[in-house]
N, C-alpha and C positions, 0 to 999 in steps of 0.2 A: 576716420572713414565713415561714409556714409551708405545707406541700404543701397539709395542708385548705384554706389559703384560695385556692388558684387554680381549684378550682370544677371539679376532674378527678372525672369518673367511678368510683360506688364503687369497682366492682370494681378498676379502674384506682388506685386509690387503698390499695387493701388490699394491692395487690403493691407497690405500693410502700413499706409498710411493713414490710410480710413482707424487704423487702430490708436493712431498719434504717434508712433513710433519713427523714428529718425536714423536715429545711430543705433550699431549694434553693438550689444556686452562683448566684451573679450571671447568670451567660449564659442558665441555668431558669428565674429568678422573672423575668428580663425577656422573653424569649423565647416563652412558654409562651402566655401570654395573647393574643399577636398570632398567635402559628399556631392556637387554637383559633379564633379570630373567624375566621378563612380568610384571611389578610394574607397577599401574599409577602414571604420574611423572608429577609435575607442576613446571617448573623451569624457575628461572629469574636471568638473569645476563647479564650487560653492552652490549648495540649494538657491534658489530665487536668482539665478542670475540667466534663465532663459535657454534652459537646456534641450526642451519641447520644441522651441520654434528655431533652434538650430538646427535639428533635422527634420522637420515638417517643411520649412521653406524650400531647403534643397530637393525633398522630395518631392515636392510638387512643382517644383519646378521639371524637373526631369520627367512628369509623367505628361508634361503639356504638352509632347505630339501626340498623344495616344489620347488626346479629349476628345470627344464626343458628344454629340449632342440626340444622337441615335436613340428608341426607346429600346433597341432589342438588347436583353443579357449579353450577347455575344458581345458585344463593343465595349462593355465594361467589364473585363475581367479581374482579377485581385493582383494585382502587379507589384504593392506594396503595404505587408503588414506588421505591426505595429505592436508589440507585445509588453506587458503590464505586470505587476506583482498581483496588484489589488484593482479592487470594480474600479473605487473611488481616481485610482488614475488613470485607467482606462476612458475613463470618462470624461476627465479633464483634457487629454490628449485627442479625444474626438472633437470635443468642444473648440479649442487650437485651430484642429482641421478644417473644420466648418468654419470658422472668422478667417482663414487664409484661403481659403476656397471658394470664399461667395460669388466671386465674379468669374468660377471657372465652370467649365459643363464637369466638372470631375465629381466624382460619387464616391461619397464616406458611407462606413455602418461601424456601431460598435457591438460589441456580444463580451457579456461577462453572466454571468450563472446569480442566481436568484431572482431571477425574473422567467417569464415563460418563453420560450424557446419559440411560438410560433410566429410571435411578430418579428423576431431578429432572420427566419427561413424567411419570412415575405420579403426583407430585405435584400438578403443574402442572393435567393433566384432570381431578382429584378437587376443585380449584376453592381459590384461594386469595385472601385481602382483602390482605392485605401480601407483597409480592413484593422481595427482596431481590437484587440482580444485579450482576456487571462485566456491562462495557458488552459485551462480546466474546458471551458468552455467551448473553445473553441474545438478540440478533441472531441467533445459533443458533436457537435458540429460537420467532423471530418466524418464520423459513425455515421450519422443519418443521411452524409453523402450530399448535403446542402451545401457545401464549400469546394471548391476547386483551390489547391494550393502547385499546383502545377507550375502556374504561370509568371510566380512569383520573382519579382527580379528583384526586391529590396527588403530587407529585412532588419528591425530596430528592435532593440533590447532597451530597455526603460528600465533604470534602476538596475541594472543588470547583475548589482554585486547580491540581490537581493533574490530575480530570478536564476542566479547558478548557484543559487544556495538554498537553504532550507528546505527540501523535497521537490523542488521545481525542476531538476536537472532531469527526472526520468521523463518528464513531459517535453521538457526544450526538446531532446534528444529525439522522439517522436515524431515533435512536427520539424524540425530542421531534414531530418528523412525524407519527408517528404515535399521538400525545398529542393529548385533546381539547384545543382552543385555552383553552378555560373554567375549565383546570385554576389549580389553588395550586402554586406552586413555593417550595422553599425550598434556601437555599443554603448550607451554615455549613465552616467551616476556620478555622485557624490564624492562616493567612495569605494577605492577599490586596493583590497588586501593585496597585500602578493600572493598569497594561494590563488586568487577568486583571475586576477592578472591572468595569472597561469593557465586558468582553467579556460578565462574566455579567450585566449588567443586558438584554440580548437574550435572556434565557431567561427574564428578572421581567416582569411586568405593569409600568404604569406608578408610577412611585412607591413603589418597595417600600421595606418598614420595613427599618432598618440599624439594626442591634444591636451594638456594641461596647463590651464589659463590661474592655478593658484598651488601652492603648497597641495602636498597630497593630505586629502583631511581637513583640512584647514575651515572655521570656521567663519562665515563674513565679520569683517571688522563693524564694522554699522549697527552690528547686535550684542548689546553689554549682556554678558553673563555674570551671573552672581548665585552662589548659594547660601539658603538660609538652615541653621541646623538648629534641629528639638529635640530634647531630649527621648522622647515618646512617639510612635506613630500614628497615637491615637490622635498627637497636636497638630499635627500635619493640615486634619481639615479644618481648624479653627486659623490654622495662616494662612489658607487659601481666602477664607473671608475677609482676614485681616489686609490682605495684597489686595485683594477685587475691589475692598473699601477707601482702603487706604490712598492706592496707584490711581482713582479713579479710571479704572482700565473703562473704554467704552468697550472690546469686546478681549477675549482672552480664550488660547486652547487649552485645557489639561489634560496632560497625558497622564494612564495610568496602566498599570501589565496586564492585569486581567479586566475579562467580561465583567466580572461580579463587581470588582470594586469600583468600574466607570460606572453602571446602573447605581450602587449605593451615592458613590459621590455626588451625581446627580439630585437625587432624591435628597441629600443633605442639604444642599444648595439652595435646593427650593424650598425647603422648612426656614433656612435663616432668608429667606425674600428675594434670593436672587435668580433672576431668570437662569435657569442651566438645564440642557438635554444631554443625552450620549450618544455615543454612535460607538458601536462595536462590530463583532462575527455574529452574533445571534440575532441581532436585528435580522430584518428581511431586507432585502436590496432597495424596496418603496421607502422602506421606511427608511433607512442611510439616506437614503436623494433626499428624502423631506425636508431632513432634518437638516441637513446642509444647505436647503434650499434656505428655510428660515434662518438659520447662523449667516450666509451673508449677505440676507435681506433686512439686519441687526433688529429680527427678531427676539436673539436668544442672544444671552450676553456671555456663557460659561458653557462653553462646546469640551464634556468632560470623552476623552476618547484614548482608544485603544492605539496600538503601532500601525491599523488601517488607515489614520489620519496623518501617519507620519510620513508619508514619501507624496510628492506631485501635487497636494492637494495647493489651491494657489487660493487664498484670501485676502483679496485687496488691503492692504493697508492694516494687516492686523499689527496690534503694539504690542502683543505680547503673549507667549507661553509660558506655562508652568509645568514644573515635571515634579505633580504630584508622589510619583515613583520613578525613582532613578532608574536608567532602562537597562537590561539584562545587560544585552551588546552595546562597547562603548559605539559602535558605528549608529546606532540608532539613534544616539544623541545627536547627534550630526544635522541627524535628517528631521528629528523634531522641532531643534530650533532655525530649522533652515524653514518655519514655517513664517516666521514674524523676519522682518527686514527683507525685503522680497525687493526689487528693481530699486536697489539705490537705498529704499527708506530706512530708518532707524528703528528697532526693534527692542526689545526686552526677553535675555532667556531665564527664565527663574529655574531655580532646583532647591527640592525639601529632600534635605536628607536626615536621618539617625545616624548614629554609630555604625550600624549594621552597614550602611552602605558606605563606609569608606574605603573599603579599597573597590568599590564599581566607582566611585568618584576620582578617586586615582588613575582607573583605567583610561578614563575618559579625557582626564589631564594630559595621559600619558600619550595619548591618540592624535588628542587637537596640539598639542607640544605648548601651552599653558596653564598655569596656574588658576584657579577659580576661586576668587575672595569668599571668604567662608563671613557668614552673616547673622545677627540676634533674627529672629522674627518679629514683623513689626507686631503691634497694637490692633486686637482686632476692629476696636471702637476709638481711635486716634480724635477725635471731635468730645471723645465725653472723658477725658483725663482728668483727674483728679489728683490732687498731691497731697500727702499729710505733711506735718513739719518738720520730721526726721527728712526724708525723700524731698522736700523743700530745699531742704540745707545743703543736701547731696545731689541739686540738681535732676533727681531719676525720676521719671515720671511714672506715677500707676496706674495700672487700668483700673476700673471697679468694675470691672466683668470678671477678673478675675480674683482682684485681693483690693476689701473696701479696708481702708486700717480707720481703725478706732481714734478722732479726733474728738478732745472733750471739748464741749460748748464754755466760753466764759460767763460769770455768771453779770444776771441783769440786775442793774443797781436798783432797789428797793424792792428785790424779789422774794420772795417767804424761799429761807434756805432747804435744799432738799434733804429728805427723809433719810434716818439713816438706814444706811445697810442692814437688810435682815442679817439673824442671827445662823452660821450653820448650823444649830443646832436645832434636831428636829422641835417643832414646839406638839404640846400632847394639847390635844382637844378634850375638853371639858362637855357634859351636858350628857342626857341621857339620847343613846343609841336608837336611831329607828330601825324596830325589827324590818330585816328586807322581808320583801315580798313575794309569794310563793312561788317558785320557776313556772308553773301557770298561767299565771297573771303574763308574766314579762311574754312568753308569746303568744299574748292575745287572749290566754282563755279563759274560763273563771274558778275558781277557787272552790273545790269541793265542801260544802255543804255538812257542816257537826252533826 
């Protein structure tokens, strides 16, 4: 199948090629046809396989009677919004919008929180068809009475097993309130629990279409996974240098659980020489854009980051993640290394674990329904190996970063043979003692006068 034949909208059609795109992934050529007919659609299928422009194409197709070229708000009300966990995909998803939309008169805005509130209102009054939002935000938003959700006839849950869980449900519930009852829902992610199942079919019409283009969970084949184990936690960031040098990664993510320990990791990275930032929750919103900006403009070659990095965010052709910390939730794994192998390409998902983390590595086995080959940690310094002649004999190679072993030199023919061995025994020193000198003297000052 190809894009002409699913019956999209020229204009909508001509950006999409303008993008290079031809054929659609499995989760597009199925998905697409049931959100133009107005069906609600809950659909799951593998990170990077084009989840965003499955329901963006449909939407905007549907909203092309309703385009306008008008300056007045009235003609552009919020017909279809678009809801997010984090900023970082909220942003991503606007950005979609805007590349599938160039050629149409239809009007985007995004609003997510850490930024100031009066340029996304300037937005917002000038009248927007696609409304991009976290939930937080936009509840701002509904308060200061700068949003109309009246009008709404479409409605998208992004990552959705993600917003009906962790404290998001009392907010979904809020603005779904104030959603016509008439509206199209649609729900799509990676993964989705049977509880999270359960929960979102209260947000579907009766009967909604279910889409699953892979195994549920299921990770893309295209991305080797592999874990390395040490015995310390401490070792952990000496294999992330050893991987970054070794892999010659040109760029790579590492995820880690908390705020504190992305900022240290960072900061480690850049003491042994290698370009790495973080991006976390206590950043400010300027400062996450920046730094993403620069990560894939391969400014920055070690993007060390929290679970904010881990759902939507889309970087061209990365080879490779590291999950400097094995993540809480095995579903989080999911969506970390659905960051590298994105549209087809081949990827790397790495994991450092301890002892401590074997049964989260279990979990995660037990999730994606695979094994994960357990692994030495390479060499941090793989170019400057060394071997003595036991480890010679034995094949093993050593670092001298970590352990130089003692090889004795042979000796040179006609060399004066070396000295021998001192005695351990102490030797007594002969000669007369110099009286020290008056603790005056030593700091600085002189010596009282007979």
């Amino acid at each position: 199948m190809q894009f002409t034949e699913l019956g999209l909208h020229p204009d909508i059609l001509k950006a999409v090629q303008d993008a290079g795109y031809e054929t659609p992934t499995p989760i597009q050529a199925q998905a697409i046809p049931h959100v133009m007919q107005g069906q609600d659609v809950m659909g799951a299928a593998q990170t990077g396989t084009g989840k965003t422009a499955a329901f963006t194409l449909p939407i905007l197709h549907r909203l092309m009677p309703y385009a306008s070229a008008s300056v007045s708000p009235a003609r552009h009300p919020v017909r279809a919004l678009m809801l997010a966990p984090t900023r970082e995909l909220a942003d991503q998803i606007y950005q979609n919008v805007i590349q599938y939309a160039q050629h149409t008169p239809l009007r985007s805005a995004v609003v997510f929180g850490g930024v100031d509130m009066s340029a996304q209102t300037t937005l917002l009054r000038a009248g927007v068809e696609v409304l991009i939002a976290t939930p937080g935000r936009l509840l701002d938003h509904v308060q200061q009475k700068t949003v109309n959700l009246s009008t709404v006839s479409m409605l998208v849950l992004d990552e959705a097993d993600r917003m009906l869980d962790m404290g998001f449900l009392p907010d979904l519930q809020r603005i779904v309130n104030l959603l016509p009852p008439s509206r199209q829902s649609l729900l799509f992610s990676a993964t989705f629990s049977p509880e999270i199942r359960k929960l979102a079919k209260t947000f579907l019409k009766d009967n909604p279409i279910t889409v699953e283009v892979a195994r549920r969970n299921a990770t893309a084949e295209n991305v080797t996974q592999v874990v390395y184990t040490v015995e310390r936690a401490e070792e952990k960031r000496a294999c992330v240098v050893g991987l970054v040098k070794q892999l010659g990664l040109s760029q790579v993510i590492v995820f880690t659980n908390t705020k504190i320990g992305a900022s240290r990791l960072a900061r480690e990275l850049s003491k042994e020489g290698i370009s790495a930032d973080a991006i976390h929750g206590d950043k400010s919103q300027s400062e996450r854009l920046a730094t993403l900006e620069r990560f894939k403009k391969g400014e920055v070659l070690v993007l060390v980051a929290t679970d904010v990095a881990a759902r939507g965010l889309d970087i061209a052709e990365l080879p490779a993640v590291i999950n400097f910390d094995i993540p809480y939730a095995a579903e989080d794994y999911v969506h970390r290394i659905g960051r590298t192998g994105r549209a087809g390409a081949s990827g790397q998902a790495i994991s450092i674990m301890t002892a401590l983390d074997e049964r989260s590595v279990s979990d995660i086995e037990g999730l994606i329904g695979r094994k994960l080959p357990r692994m030495s940690p390479p060499s941090r310094r793989p170019s400057s190996v060394q071997t003595s002649a036991s480890s010679k004999a034995s094949g093993m190679a050593v670092d001298p970063l970590f352990y130089q072993p003692y090889v004795e030199k042979p000796a040179t023919p006609g060399a004066a043979p070396p000295p021998p061995p001192r005695s351990p025994v102490r030797t007594v020193l002969t000669g007369v003692m110099r009286k020290p000198e008056p603790v005056p003297v030593l700091l600085g000052g002189k010596p009282k006068e007979a």
